[in-house]
MINUTI-402122 format. One record per residue (C-alpha): x, y, z; residue in one letter; residue number from 1. Coordinates in steps of 0.25 Angstrom, whole numbers, m for minus. Layout:
<recs>
[rec [X, Y, Z], "A", NUM]
...
</recs>
This chain:
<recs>
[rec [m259, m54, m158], "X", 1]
[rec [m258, m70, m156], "X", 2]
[rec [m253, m78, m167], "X", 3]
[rec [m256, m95, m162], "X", 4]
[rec [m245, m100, m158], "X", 5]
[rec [m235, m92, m163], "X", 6]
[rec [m236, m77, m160], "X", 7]
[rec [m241, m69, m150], "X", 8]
[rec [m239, m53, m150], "X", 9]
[rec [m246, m44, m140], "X", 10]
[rec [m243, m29, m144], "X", 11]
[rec [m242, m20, m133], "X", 12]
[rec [m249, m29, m121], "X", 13]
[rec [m248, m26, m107], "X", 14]
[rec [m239, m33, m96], "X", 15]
[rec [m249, m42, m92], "X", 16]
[rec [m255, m46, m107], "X", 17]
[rec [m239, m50, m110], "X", 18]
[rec [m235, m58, m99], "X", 19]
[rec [m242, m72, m102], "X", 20]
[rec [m237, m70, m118], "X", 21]
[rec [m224, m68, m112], "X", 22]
[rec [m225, m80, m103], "X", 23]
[rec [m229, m90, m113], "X", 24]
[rec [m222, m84, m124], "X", 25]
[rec [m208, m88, m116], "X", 26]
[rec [m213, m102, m109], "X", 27]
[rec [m217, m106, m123], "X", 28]
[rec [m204, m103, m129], "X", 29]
[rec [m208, m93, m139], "X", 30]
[rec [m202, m79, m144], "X", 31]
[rec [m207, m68, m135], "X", 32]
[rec [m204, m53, m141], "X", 33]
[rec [m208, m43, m130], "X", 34]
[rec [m206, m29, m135], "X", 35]
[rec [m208, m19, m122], "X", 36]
[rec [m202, m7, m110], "X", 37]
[rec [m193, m16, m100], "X", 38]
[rec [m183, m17, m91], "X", 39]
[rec [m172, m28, m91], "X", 40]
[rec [m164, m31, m80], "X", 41]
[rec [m152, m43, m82], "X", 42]
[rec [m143, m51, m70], "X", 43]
[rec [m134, m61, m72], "X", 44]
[rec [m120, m61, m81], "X", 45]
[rec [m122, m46, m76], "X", 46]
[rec [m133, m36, m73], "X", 47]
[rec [m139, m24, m83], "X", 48]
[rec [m155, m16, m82], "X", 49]
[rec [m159, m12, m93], "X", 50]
[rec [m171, 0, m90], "X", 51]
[rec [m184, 0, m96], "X", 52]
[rec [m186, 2, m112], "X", 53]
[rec [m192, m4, m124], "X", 54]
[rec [m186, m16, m128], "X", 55]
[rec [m187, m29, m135], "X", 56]
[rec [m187, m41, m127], "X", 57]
[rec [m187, m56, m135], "X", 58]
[rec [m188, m69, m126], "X", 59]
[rec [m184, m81, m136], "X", 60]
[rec [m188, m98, m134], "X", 61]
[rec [m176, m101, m131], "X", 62]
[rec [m175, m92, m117], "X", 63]
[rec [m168, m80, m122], "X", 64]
[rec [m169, m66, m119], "X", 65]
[rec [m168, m54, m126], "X", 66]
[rec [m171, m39, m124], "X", 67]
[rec [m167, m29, m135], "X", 68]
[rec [m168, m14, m134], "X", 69]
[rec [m172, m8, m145], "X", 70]
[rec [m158, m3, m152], "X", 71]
[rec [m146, m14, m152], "X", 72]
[rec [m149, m27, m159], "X", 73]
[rec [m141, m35, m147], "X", 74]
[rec [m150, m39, m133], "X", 75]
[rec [m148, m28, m122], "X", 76]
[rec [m152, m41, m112], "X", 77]
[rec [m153, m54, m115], "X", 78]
[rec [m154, m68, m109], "X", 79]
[rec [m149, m80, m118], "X", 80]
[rec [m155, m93, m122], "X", 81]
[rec [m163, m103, m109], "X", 82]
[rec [m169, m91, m101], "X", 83]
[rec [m179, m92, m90], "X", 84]
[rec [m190, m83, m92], "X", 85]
[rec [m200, m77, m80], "X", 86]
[rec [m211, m68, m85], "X", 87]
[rec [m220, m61, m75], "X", 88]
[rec [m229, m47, m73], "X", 89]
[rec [m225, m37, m62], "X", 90]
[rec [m231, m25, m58], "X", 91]
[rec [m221, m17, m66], "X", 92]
[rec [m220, m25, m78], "X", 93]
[rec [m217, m40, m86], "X", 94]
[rec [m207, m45, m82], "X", 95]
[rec [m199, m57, m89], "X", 96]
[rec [m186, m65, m82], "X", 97]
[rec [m176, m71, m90], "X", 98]
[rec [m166, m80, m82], "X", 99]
[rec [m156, m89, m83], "X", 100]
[rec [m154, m98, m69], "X", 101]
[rec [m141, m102, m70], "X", 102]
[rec [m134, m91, m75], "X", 103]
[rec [m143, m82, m65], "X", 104]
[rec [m145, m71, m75], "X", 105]
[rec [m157, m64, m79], "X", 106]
[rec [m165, m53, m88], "X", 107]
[rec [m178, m47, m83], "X", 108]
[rec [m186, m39, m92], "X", 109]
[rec [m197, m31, m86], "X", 110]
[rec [m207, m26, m96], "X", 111]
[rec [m217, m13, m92], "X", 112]
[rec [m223, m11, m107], "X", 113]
[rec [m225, m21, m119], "X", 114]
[rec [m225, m17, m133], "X", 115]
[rec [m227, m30, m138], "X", 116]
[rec [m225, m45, m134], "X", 117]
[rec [m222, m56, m146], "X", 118]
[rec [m223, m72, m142], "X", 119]
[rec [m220, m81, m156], "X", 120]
[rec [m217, m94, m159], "X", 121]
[rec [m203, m93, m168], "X", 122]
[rec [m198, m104, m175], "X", 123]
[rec [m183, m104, m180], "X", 124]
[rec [m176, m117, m181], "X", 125]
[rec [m166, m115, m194], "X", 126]
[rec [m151, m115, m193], "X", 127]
[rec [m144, m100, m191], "X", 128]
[rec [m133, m96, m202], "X", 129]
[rec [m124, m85, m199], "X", 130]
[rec [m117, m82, m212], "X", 131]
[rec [m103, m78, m211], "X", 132]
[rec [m98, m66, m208], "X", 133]
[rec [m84, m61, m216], "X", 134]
[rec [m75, m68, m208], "X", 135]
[rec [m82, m81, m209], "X", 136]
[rec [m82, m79, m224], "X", 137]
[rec [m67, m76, m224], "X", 138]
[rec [m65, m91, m216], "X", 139]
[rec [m73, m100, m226], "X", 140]
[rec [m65, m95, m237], "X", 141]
[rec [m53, m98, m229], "X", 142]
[rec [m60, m111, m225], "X", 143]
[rec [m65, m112, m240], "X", 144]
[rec [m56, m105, m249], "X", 145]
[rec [m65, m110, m262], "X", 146]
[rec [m75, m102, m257], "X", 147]
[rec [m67, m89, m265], "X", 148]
[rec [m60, m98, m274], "X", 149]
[rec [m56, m110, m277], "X", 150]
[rec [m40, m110, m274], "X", 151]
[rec [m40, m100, m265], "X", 152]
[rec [m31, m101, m254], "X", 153]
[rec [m31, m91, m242], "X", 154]
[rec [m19, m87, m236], "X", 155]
[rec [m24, m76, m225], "X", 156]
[rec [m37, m69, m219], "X", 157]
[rec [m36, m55, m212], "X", 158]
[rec [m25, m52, m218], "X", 159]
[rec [m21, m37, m214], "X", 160]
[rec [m18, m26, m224], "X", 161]
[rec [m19, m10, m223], "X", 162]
[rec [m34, m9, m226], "X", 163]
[rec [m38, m20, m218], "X", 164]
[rec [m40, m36, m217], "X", 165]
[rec [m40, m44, m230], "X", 166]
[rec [m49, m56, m229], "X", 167]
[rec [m44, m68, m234], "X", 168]
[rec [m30, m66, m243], "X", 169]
[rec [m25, m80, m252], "X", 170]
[rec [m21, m86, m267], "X", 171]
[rec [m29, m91, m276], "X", 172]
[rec [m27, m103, m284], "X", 173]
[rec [m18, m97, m293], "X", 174]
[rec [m11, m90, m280], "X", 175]
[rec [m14, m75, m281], "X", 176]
[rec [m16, m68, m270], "X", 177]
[rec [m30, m66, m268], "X", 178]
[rec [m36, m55, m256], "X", 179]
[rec [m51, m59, m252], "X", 180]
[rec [m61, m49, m248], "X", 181]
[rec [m74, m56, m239], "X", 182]
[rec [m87, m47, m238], "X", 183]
[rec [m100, m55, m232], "X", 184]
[rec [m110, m44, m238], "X", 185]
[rec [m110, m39, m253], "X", 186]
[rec [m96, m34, m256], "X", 187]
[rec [m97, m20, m260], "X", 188]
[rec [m86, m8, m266], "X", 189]
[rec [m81, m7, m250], "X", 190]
[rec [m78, m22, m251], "X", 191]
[rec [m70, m21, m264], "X", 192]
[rec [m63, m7, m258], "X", 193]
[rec [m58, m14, m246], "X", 194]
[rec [m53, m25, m254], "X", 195]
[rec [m46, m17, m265], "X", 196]
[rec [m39, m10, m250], "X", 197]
[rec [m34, m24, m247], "X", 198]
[rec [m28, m26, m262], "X", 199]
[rec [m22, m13, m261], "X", 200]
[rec [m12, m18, m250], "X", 201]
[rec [m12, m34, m255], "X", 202]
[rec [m11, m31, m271], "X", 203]
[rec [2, m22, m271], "X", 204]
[rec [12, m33, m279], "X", 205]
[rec [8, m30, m294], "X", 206]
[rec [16, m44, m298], "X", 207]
[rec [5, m51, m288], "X", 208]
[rec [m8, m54, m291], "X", 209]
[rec [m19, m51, m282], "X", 210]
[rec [m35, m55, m282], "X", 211]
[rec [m44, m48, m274], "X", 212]
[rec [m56, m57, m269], "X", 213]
[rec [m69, m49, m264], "X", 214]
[rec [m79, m60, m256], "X", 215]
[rec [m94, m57, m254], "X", 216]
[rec [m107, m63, m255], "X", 217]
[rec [m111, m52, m265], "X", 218]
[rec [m104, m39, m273], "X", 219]
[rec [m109, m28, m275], "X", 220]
[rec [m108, m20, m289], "X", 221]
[rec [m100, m9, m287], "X", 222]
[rec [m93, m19, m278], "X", 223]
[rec [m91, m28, m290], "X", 224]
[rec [m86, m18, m300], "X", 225]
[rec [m77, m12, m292], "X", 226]
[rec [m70, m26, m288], "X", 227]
[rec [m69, m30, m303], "X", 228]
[rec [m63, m17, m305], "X", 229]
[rec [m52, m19, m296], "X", 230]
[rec [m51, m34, m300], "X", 231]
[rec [m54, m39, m287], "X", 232]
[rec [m64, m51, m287], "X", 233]
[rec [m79, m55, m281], "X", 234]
[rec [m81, m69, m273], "X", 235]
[rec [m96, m71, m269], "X", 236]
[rec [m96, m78, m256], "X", 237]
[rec [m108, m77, m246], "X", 238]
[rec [m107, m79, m230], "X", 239]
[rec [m117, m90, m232], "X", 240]
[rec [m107, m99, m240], "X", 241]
[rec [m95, m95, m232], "X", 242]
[rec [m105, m99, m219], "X", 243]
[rec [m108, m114, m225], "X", 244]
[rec [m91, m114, m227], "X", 245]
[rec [m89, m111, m213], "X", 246]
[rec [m98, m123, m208], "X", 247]
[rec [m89, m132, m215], "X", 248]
[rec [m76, m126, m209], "X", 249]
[rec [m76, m135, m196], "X", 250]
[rec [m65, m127, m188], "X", 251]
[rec [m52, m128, m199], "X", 252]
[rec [m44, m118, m196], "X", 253]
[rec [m42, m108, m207], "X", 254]
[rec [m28, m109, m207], "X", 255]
[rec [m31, m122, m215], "X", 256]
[rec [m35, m114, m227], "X", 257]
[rec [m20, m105, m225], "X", 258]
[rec [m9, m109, m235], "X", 259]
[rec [3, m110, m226], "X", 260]
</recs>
């Protein structure tokens, strides 16, 4: 099935149909998918065979390699990035060559059967933004403490206690003591429990005040009404905005943002 210019898929070809695709699909910078029985065999940092089977092998524009079995979502063998590619048919099969010269390493993939070989033109040029995860949430409040409230002022992250690892703990402007709870997902019941475990231990001195602070992009409803019901209250904060914080962070340490 060709598609000009942009997609070419043959479904279940034979060797020699294949090869040309193959070829010009890699010398033309394009995504080749080849789904197929192979053997791979790799030298180089070290040296692993990997026995015939069915796998998924992805050749990519910018030289590198890939071959996926079909459990596991991580490579079994792989070549990175600026690969040299040497295609060619045998008697006993297709056979394709991915090398580096100067780090003298290499992946050979031998192919006996195809199930389908896919040529296409991809175009992806937008920026990658890879939201934050807990921890980075954690650090742009500590870079950014507005971004709870305004006059907050952390004193400690991690800190230990009994059922485990308080996130962020500091004062508020009017100086009680406030414990902060950071989810990256919808907060639900679980989150609220684990932060009424933490009160528990912090919130034992009846003649000081103590606010219970549960972060998350989202709440749910049994979430909410159980947090009310302990008194305990709700920040919306999404890993998005924590992420475009983050940017402007330019390495100050967060021991800045630390009261003495």
């Amino acid at each position: 099935m060709e598609h000009p210019q942009r997609q070419t898929i043959l479904q279940t070809p034979s060797l020699k149909e294949a090869v040309e695709v193959i070829k010009q699909g890699i010398s033309r910078h394009r995504t080749v998918i080849i789904a197929g029985k192979c053997t791979v065999d790799y030298d180089g940092r070290a040296s692993s065979k990997l026995e015939s089977g069915e796998r998924l092998v992805i050749f990519k524009p910018d030289g590198s390699a890939l071959v996926h079995r079909p459990k596991d979502y991580s490579p079994v063998n792989w070549q990175p990035s600026g690969s040299i590619f040497h295609t060619k048919l045998v008697q006993d099969g297709l056979v394709i060559r991915v090398f580096r010269r100067k780090e003298k390493e290499s992946m050979v993939i031998a192919f006996t059967e195809l199930q389908m070989v896919s040529v296409m033109d991809l175009k992806d040029n937008v920026e990658f933004t890879l939201y934050a995860s807990e921890k980075e949430m954690q650090e742009a409040i500590l870079y950014k403490p507005d971004l709870l409230e305004s006059g907050f002022r952390p004193m400690t992250k991690e800190m230990a206690v009994d059922p485990g690892f308080i996130d962020i703990i500091g004062y508020d402007a009017t100086g009680t003591l406030t414990v902060v709870e950071i989810k990256r997902v919808k907060a639900n019941k679980k989150a609220v429990e684990q932060l009424k475990k933490y009160m528990d231990v912090i919130d034992l001195d009846e003649n000081r005040p103590v606010r219970a602070i549960l972060v998350a992009p989202d709440i749910t409803g049994d979430a909410l009404e159980l947090l009310l019901e302990l008194g305990y209250e709700f920040k919306a904060l999404t890993p998005q905005n924590c992420s475009e914080v983050l940017k402007q962070k330019k390495g100050k340490p967060l021991t800045a943002f630390f009261n003495p």
